[in-house]
N, C-alpha and C positions, 0 to 999 in steps of 0.2 A: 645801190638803188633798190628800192622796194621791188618784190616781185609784182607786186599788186601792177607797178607803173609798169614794168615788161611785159604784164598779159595783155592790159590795154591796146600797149603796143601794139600786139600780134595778135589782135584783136580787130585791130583799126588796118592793120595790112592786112587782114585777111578778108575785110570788106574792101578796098581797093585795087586789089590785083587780080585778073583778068584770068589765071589758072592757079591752081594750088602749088603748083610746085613752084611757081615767084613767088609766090607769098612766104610757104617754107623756106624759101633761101634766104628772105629779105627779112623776115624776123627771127632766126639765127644769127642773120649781121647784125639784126640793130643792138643787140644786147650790149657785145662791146664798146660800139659808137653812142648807147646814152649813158654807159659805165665812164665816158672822156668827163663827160658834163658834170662840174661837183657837184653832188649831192649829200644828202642824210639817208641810212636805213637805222634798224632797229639793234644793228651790231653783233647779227644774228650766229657770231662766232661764239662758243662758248669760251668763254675766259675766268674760269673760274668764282665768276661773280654769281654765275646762274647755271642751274644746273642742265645737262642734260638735255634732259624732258621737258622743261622749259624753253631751252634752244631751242627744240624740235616743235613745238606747239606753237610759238610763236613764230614760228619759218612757213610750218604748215597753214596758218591762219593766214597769215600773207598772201599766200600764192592763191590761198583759198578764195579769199575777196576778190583776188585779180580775177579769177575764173568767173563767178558769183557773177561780178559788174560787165566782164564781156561776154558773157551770154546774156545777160539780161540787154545791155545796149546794141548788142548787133545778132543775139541769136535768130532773132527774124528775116536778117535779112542773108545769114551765110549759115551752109549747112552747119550742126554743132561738129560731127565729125572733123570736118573740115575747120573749122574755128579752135575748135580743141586742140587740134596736135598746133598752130598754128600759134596759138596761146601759151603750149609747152616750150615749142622748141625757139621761142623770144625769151622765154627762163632757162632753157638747156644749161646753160655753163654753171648756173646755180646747181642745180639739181647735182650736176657734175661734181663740183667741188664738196658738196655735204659731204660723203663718205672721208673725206677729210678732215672735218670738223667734228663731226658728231662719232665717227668710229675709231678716228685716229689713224687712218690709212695714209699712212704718208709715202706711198709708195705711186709708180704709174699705175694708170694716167692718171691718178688724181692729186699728184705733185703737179705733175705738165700746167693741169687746168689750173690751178692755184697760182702758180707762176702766172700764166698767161693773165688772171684775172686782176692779180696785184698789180700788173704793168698798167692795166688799162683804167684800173680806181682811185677815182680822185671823190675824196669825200669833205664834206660842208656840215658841221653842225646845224643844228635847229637854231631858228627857224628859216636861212635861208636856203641850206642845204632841202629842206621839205617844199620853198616856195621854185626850186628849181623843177622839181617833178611836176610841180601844179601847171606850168607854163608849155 
């Protein structure tokens, strides 16, 4: 799933819950539970088709946008502090898993999270995999 849809997420939880730390809890869960949903992302693994630094700038723009769009839609209405980490830790497992992909760490915890994240991804080519996150 796009990071961009995770920030949203933890975006849109962090203007409806009532203390931070539900919020924090509840968008660390949702991560996995909209990873069930198929989707499409940008295939943000290096697979030797792209290099590198293209992985990485294209991953970074991602999460970038996510941020970008949930401050601009709820920074008014939720501390940014508090929206911030909020909007991190609904991407957590991502951020998690990169030293994976981009350094080759295939070692704990970032074997664990990789595991954990292939069990819970079901992905959807374009363009319905894309109309999934829209919905």
């Amino acid at each position: 799933m796009l990071a961009l849809s995770h920030a949203l997420t933890g975006a849109f939880i962090a203007s409806k819950t009532s203390t931070p730390e539900l919020g924090y809890l509840l968008a660390a869960a949702s991560h996995p539970l909209l990873d069930i949903f198929p989707h499409w992302d940008f295939n943000t693994r290096n697979n030797g088709d792209r290099s590198t630094l293209r992985t990485v700038i294209i991953s970074l723009t991602d999460a970038g946008i996510g941020f970008t769009l949930g401050l601009i839609l709820f920074g008014t209405t939720v501390a940014w502090p508090r929206l911030l980490l909020t909007m991190f830790l609904a991407q957590l497992p991502d951020w998690l898993e990169s030293p994976y992909h981009v350094f080759g760490w295939k070692f704990p915890p970032f074997t664990w999270v990789k595991q954990f994240q292939h069990l819970v991804h079901f992905k959807l080519s374009a363009p319905w995999g894309i109309l999934t996150q829209l919905t």
